[in-house]
ROLUM-948518 format. One record per residue (C-alpha): residue number from 1; x, y, z. Coordinates in nm, 3 decimals, decimal comma. Each point is the difference from the previous one (the first is absolute). Layout:
REM residues N
ATOM  guza        u        v        w
ATOM   NUM        X        Y        Z
...
This chain:
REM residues 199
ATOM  guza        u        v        w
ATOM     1   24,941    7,851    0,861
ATOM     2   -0,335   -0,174   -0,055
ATOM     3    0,023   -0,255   -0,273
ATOM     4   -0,256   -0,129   -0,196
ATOM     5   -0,148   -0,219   -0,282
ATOM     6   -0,231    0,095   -0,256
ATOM     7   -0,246   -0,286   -0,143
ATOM     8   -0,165    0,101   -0,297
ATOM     9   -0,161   -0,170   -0,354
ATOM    10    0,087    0,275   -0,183
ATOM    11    0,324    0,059   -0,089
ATOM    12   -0,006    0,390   -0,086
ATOM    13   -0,165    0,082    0,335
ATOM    14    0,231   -0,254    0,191
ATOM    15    0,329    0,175   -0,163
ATOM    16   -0,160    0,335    0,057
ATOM    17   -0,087   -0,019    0,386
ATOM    18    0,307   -0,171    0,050
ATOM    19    0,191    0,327   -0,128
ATOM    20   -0,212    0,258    0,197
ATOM    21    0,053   -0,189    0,301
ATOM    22    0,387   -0,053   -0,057
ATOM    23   -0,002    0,430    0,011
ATOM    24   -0,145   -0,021    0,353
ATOM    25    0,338    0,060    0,178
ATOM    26   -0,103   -0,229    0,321
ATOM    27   -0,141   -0,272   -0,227
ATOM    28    0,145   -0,285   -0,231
ATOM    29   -0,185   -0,262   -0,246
ATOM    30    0,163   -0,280    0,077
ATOM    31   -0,191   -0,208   -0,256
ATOM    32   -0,261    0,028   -0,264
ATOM    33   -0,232   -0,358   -0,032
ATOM    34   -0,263   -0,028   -0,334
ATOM    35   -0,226   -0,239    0,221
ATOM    36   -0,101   -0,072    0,338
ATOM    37    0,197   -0,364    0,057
ATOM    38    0,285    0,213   -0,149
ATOM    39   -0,024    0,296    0,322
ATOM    40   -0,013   -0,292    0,239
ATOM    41    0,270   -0,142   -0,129
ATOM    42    0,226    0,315    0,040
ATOM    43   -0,178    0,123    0,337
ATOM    44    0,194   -0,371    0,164
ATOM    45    0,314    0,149   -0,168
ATOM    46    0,052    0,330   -0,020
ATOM    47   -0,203    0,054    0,318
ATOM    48   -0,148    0,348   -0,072
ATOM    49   -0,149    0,237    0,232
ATOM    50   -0,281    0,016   -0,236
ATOM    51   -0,195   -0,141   -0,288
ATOM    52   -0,209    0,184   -0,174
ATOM    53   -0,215   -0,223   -0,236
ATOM    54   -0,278    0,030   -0,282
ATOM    55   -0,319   -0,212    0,063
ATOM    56   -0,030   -0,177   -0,353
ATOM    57    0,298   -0,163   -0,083
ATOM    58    0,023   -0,309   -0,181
ATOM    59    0,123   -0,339    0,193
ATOM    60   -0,073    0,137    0,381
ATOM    61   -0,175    0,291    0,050
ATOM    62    0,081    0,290    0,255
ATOM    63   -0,254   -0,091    0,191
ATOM    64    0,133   -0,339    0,020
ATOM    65    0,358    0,163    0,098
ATOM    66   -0,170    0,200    0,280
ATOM    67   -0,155   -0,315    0,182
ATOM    68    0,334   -0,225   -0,054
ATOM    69    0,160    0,264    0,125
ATOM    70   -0,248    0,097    0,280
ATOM    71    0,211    0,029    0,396
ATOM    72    0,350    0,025   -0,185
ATOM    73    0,238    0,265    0,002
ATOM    74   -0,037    0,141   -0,325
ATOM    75   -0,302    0,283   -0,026
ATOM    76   -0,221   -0,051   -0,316
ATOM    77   -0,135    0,306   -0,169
ATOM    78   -0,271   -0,082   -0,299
ATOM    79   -0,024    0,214   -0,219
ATOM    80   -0,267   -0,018   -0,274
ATOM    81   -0,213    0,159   -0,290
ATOM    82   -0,283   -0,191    0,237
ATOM    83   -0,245    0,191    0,203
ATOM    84   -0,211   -0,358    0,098
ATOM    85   -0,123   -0,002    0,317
ATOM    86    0,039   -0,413    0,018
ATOM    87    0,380    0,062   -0,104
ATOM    88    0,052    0,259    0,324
ATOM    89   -0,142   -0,273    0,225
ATOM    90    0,173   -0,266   -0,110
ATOM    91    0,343    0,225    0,045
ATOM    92   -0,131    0,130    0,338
ATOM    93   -0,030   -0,371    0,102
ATOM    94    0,347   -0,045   -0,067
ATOM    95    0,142    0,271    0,153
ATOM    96    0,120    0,210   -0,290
ATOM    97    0,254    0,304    0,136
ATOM    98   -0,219    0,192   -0,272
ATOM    99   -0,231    0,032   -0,291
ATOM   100    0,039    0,267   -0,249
ATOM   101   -0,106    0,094   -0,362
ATOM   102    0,265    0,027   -0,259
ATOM   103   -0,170    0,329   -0,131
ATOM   104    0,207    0,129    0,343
ATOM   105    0,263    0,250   -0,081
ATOM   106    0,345   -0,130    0,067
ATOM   107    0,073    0,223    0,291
ATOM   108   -0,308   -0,152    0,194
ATOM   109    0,125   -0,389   -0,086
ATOM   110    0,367    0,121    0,189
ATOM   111   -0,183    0,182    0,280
ATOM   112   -0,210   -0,332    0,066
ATOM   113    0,259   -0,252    0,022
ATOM   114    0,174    0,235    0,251
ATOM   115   -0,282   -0,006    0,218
ATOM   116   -0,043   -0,357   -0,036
ATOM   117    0,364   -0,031    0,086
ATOM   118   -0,110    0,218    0,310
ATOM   119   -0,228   -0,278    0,086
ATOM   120   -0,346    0,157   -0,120
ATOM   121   -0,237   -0,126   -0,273
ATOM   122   -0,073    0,216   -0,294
ATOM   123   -0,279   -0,066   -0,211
ATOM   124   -0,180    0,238   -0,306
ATOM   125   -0,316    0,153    0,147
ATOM   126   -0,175   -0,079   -0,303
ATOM   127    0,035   -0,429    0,043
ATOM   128   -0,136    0,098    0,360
ATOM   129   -0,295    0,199   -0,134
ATOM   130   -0,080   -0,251   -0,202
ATOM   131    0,010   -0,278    0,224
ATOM   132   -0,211    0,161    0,241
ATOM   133   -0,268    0,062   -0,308
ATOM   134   -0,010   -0,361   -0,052
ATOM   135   -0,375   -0,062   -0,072
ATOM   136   -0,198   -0,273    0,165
ATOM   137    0,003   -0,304   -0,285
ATOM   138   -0,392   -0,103    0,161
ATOM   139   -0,295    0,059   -0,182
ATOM   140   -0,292    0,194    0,195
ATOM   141   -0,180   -0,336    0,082
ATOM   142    0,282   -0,143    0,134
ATOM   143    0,096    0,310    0,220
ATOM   144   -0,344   -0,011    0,139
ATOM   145    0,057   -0,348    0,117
ATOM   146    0,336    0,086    0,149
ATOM   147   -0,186    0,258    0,198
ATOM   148   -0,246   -0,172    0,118
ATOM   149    0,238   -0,267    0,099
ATOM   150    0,229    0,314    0,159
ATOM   151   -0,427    0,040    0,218
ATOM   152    0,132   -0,343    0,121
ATOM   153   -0,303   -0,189   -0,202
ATOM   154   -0,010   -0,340   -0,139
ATOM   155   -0,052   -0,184   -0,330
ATOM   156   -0,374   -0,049    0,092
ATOM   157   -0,068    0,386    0,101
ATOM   158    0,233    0,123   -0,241
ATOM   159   -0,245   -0,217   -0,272
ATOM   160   -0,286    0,113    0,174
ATOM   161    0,104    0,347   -0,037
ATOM   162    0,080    0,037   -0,382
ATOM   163   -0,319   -0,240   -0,073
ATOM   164    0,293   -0,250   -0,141
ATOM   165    0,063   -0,399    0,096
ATOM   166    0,258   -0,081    0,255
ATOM   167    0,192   -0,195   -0,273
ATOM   168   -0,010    0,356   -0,204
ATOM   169    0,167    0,168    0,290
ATOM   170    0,209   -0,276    0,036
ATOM   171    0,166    0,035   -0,347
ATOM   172    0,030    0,361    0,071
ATOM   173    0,194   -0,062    0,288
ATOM   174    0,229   -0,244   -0,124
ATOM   175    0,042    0,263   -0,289
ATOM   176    0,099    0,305    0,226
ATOM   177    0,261   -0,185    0,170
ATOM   178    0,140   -0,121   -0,357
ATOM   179    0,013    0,357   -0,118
ATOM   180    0,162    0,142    0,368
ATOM   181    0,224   -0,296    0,025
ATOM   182   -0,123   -0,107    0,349
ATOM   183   -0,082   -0,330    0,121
ATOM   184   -0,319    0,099    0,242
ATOM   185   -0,229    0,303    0,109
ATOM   186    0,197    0,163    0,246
ATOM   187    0,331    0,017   -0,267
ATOM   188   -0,275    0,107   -0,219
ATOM   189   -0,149    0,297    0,182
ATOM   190    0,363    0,076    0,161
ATOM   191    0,160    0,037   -0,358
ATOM   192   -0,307    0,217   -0,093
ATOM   193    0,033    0,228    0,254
ATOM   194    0,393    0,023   -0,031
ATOM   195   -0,027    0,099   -0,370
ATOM   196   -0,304    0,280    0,101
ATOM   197   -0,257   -0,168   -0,241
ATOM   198   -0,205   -0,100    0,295
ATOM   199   -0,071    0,266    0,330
């Protein structure tokens, strides 16, 4: 029997999963949480198979449950109204079991969690479309200076170049690696060319 606990805000839903699930003849809720400090609470007593949890919920979000509960034995499903690319990273990151819609019907929810159970990861091909469409968050200026930097050429060439000063291309700099989240060139040209926005 695979047990599980439900976290969701919304009470209708959270009653309403909880039933369809209980009809699943190799599956039992186990317990129903209305926030995320609530599911973590239950996951250290009940100790569930699974936990499937919303993203927005007041107190601790599902996110938050996913990284607290990162490396222990309870898998965390997320499932969310949420098709944000930042959201599907973040649950990547900490190892989420899967990541589905709750537009899913009901029979594809079960089927997941039984190939979780199995070991596998499941997660909605539309949240993986739409990380992969991520767009670049650089203006065309400042992509031009990452490539030119990506030529291997510095500050002074670079200025030379676009016919700007080298304190200009400085600030650009320092602005591309604010917006990519890297501390130096090489992050900044590696994370480019991860993310496809820079060949």
């Amino acid at each position: 029997m695979i047990r599980i606990v439900i976290a969701e805000d919304q009470r209708l839903l959270l009653g309403a999963l909880g039933s369809l699930l209980d009809l699943e003849e190799d599956m039992e809720v186990v317990g129903q949480a209305r926030n995320g400090e609530e599911a973590i609470g239950m996951i250290a007593s009940l100790k569930p198979d699974i936990c499937i949890t919303d993203i927005e919920m007041p107190v601790k979000t599902g996110l938050e449950v996913a990284e607290e509960m990162k490396g222990k034995d309870c898998k965390i499903i997320i499932l969310t109204t949420f098709a944000r690319s930042g959201y599907f990273v973040r649950a990547r990151k900490a190892e989420v079991s899967g990541y589905l819609l709750k537009d899913s019907p009901i029979e594809e929810l079960a089927n997941s969690i039984r190939v979780i159970m199995e070991g596998r990861r499941v997660y909605s091909p539309e949240l993986v479309d739409i990380a992969y469409e991520e767009t670049s968050p650089l203006t065309e200026r400042e992509s031009q200076v990452l490539g030119l930097i990506a030529d291997g050429k510095n500050t002074k060439e670079i200025a030379s170049q676009l016919y700007l000063t080298t304190g200009t291309v400085r600030n650009y700099i320092s602005v591309i690696l604010d917006k990519l989240g890297v501390s130096n060139r090489i992050e900044a040209i590696v994370r480019s060319k991860e993310k496809g926005w820079h060949k």
